[in-house]
N, C-alpha and C positions, 0 to 999 in steps of 0.2 A: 408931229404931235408933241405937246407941251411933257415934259416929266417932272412929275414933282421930286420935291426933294425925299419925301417916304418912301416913294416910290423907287429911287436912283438908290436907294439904302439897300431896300428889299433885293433889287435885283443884285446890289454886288454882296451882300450877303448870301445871294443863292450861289453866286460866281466863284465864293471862297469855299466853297461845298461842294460844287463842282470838280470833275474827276477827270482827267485822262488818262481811260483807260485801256487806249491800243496799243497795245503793246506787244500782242500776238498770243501764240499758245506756250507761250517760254515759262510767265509767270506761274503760273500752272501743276505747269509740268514741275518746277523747282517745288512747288507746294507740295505736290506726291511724293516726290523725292523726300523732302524734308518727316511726310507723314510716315514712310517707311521705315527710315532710319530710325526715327522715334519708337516705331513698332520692334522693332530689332531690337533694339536698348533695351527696351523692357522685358524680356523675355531672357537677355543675359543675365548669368548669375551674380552674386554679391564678389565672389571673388577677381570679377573683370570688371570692377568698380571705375577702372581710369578708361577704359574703352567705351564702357558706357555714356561715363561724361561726356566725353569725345563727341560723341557720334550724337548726343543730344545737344552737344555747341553746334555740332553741324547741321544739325537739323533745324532749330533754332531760326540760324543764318541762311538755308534754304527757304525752307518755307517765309523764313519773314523780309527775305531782300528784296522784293519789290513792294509790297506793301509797306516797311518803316523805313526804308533806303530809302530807295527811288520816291517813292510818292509822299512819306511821311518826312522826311528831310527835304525832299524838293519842292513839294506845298506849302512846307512852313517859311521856306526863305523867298517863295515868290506869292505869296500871301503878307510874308512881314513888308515886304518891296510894296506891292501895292497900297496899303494900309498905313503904310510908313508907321508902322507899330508892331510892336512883334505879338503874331499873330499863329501860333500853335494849332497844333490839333492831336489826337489821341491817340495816331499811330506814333506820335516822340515820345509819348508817357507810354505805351505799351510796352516800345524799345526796350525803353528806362528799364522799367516794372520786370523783363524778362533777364537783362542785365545783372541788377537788383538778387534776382532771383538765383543766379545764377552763383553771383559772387557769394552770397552768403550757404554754398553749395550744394541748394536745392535746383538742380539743370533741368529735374525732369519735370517741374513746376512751370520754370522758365519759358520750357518747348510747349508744355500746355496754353501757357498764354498764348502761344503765338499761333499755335494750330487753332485756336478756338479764334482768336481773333480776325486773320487770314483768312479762316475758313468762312465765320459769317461775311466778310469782305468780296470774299470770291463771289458767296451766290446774291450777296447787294448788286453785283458787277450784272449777273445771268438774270438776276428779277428784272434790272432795269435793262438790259439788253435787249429784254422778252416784251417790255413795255411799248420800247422804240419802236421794234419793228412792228407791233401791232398799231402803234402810231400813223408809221408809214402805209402801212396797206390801207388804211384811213384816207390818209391823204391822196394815195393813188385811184381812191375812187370819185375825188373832187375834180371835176371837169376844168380842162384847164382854155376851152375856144366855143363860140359861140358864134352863129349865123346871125350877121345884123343885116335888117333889112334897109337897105337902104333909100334917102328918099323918092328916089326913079325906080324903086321897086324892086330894083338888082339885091342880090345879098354878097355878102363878105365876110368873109370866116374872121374873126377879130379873139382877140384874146380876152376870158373873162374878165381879168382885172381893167381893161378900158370900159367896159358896160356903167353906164348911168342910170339912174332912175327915171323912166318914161322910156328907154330904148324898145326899137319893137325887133323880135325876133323870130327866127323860123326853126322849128325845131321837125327834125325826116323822123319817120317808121324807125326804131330801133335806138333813136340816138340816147344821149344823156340830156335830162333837162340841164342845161347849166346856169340856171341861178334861179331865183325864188321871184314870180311872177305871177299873173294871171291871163287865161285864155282868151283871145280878142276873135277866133275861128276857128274852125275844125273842132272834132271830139275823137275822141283814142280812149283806148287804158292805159294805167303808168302802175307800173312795179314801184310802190314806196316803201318797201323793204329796209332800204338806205337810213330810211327816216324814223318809223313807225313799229318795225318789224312786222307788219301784215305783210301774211304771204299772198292775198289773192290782191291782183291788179285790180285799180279803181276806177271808176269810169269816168271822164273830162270831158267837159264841154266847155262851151263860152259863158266864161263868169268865172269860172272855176279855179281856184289858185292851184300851180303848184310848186313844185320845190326843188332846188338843185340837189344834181347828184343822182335826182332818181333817174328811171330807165323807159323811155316814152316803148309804148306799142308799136300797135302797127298802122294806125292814124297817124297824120300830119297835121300841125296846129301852126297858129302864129303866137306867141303871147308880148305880153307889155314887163318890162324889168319892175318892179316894185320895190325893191330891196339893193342896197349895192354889197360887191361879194364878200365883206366881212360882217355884214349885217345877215347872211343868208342862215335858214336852219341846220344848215349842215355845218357849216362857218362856227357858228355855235356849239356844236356837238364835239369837233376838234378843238375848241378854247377850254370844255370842260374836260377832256380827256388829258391835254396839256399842262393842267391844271392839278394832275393828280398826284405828284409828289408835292407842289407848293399845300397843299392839303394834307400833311400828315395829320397822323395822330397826336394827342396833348405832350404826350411822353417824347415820341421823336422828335417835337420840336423843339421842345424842353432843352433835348441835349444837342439839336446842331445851332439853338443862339446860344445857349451855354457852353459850350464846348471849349472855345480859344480860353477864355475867364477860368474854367476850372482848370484847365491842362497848365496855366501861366500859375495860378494858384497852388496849384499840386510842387510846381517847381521850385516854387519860392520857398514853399512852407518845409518840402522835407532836410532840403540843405539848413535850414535855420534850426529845424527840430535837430538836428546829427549835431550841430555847433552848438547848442545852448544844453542838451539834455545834460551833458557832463557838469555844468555849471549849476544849473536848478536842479536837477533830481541825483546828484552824487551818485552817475553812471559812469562807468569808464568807458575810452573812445573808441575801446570795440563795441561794447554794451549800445554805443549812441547810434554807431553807423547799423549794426547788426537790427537792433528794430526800427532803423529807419528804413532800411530796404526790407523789411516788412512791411512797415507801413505807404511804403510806394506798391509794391504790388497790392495792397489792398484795396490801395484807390483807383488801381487801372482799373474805368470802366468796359471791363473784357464783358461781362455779360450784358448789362446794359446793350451791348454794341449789335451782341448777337440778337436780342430779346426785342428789338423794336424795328429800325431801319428797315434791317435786310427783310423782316418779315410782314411789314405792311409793303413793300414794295411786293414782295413776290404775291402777297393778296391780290393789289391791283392788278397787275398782268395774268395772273394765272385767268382769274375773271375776264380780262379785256382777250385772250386768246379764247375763250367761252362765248364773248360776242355779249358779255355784259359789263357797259359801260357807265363809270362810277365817278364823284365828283372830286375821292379823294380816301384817303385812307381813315381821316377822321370820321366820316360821312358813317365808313364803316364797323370802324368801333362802337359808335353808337349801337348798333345792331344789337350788343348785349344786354342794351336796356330796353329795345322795343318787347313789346308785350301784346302786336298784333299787329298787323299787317292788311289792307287792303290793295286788293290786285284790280285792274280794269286794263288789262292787255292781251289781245289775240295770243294767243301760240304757249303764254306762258302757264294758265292754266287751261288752256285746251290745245289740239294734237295742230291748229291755223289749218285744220284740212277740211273744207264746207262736208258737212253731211243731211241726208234729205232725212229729218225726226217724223215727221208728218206732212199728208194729203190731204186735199178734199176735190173731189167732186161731185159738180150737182147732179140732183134727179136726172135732169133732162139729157146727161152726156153720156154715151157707153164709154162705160170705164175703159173697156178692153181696147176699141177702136182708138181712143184716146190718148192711150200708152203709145201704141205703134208707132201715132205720130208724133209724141213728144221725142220719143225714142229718135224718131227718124230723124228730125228734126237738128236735134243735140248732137248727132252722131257728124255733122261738120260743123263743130264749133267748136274751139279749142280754150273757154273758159273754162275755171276751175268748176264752177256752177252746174258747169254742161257736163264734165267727169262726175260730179255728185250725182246729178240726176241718171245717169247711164247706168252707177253702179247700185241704186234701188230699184230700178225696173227694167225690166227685158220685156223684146218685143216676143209677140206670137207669131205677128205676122209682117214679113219682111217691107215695106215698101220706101219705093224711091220717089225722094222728092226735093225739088231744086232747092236750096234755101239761099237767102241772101243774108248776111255779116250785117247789119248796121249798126257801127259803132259809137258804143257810149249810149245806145235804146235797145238791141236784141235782137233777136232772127225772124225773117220772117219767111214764110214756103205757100205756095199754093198748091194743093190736094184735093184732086172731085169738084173742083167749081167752086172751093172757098179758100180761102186766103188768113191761113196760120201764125201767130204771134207769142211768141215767148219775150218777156221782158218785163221790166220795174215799169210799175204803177204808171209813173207818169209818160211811159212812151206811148199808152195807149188815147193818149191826150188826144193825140195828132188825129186819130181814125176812128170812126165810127160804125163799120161794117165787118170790120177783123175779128176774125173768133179767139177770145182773149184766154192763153192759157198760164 
């Protein structure tokens, strides 16, 4: 496939944003360490003023060694490498801004930047961790083989990604549909759960589409490929979940295509402000550096950092381990401007457990006799339908009676010399002389 060139932008713009972040449980654990320390210093009196500092340099250089070491100096020099530009990002101005803070000998400012910053950095790291792996269990439910029937009639286990549009395939009792088709024989239920979130299996016959990923019954079908596997609805459901950090919010975007331009900006401007203030404003060159390392920690965006990223990502994931799947985090900003809401989804406002609300029967039926045998009936059949109806009526009177399964039409029993039917409207198409219940 052809790339454009917006396109070849976008993705190495996501590649500079991009994190490696295995590095095991070390970082971490130096961040606790660091947060301790801190905690200790503060609680020391004014008279251990140089132990304090101490131990808030250390803390500092704990908590923030992996985050503005490792990742914020080694992102920028193999970010400026690729870019052939130097190409920054916020954890070098953080550094600075804690530095900054430090020298002009406020330490316990300094450690604050760097626990808040760190800190929102750590749970960026656990939102998006939580995202992946709810990613993967995703993907682990997309079929990865598929029965092609082949022309002699034989079949052959073949791998999804070979399937073409017309392929005809065989799908057993129990399998996964693997890819998005329509029924050419057979009728079954299919669990579309995958798709839909309906809890109750759907009935399939010939004509019938269905969809990869779901979960075939206990019928056997053949169907025809319609779709190839990046085209399938399930295929699609994984592009939009994939999708859902390139989807931030206005804000977050804001600051990761701004990001290199301010952190370059920030750089330039405060060295020039500490060199020029003694010249223009008759500061002396303590006066110039002293609120210039003010004014770098002012522009570290420490809160910013914490206030958008990490917490639209942990939205998505917290959501997507809920089993609600969202298009992006902007998607869901919007939400504070909706002002109503329309639902048309099984399960989300109702419990997706079938309940029997209402009966009728005619004049001419004894209720009572009628029950026993719907009762009887229901009692081997292992629709949810057939659980609904068992749990509104109970029999009086016990009787046995053979029933037959017909799949994708309803059951049917012979009882006293007439021949019983439970099922949807049009399976009593077929028969003329069945007592329809």
């Amino acid at each position: 496939m052809e790339t454009t060139k917006e396109q070849h932008s976008q993705e190495e713009e996501k590649h500079n944003h991009d994190h490696d972040h295995n590095h095991g449980k070390m970082p971490i654990i130096l961040y606790f360490i660091g947060l301790a320390l801190a905690i200790v210093a503060l609680f020391l009196s004014g008279e251990y003023q140089l132990i304090k500092n101490i131990m808030f340099s250390l803390a500092t250089i704990s908590a923030g060694y992996h985050v503005i070491v490792l990742e914020g100096l080694g992102e920028t020099i193999e970010n400026t490498k690729a870019n052939n530009k130097f190409t920054p990002n916020s954890h070098i101005l953080m550094g600075l801004a804690a530095i900054g803070a430090s020298a002009i000998g406020n330490f316990w400012e300094g450690t604050l930047l760097i626990l808040i910053f760190s800190g929102a950095h750590f749970l960026e790291d656990y939102a998006e961790g939580r995202s992946k792996r709810e990613i993967t269990k995703l993907l682990e439910m997309n079929p990865t083989t598929a029965r092609l029937i082949l022309p002699d009639g034989n079949t052959k286990i073949v791998d999804v990604s070979e399937l073409k549009v017309g392929d005809q395939l065989q799908v057993l009792n129990g399998d996964q549909v693997p890819i998005d088709g329509v029924i050419l024989s057979g009728s079954t239920s299919i669990d579309e759960s995958s798709i839909n979130g309906e809890s109750i299996p759907k009935e399939k016959s010939k004509g019938d589409y269905v969809f990869g990923s779901t979960i075939n019954g206990t019928g056997t079908f053949t169907m025809e490929v319609t779709k190839e596997n990046k085209d399938t609805v399930f295929s699609k459901i994984l592009q939009l979940v994939n999708q859902n950090q390139d989807n931030q919010t206005k804000a977050a975007s804001i600051i990761q295509k701004f990001e290199p331009k301010y952190v370059t900006v920030v750089l330039i401007a405060i060295p020039l402000f500490m060199l020029l203030a003694p010249f223009l404003l008759d500061w002396t060159w303590s006066q110039s550096i002293y609120r210039g390392l003010v004014l770098l920690v002012a522009a570290s965006p420490c809160a910013l950092a914490a206030a958008t990223v990490s917490v639209t990502l942990s939205t998505t994931s917290n959501l997507a381990k809920k089993g609600v799947l969202s298009k992006g985090s902007s998607y869901l900003s919007q939400l504070a401007d909706t002002q109503a809401i329309a639902f048309d989804k099984t399960g989300t406002l109702t419990k997706g457990k079938p309940e029997v609300t209402n009966y009728y029967f005619a004049d001419s039926v004894n209720e009572e006799n009628m029950i026993d045998i719907v009762v009887a009936l229901e009692k081997e059949s292992n629709h949810p339908l057939a659980d609904a109806i068992l749990r509104k009526f109970e029999q009086k009177n016990q009787l046995t009676i053979e029933v037959e399964n017909q799949i994708g039409k309803g059951l049917t029993g012979h009882y006293n010399g007439k021949n019983y039917r439970i099922g949807k409207p049009t399976s009593f198409d077929e028969v003329a002389n069945d007592i329809f219940v």
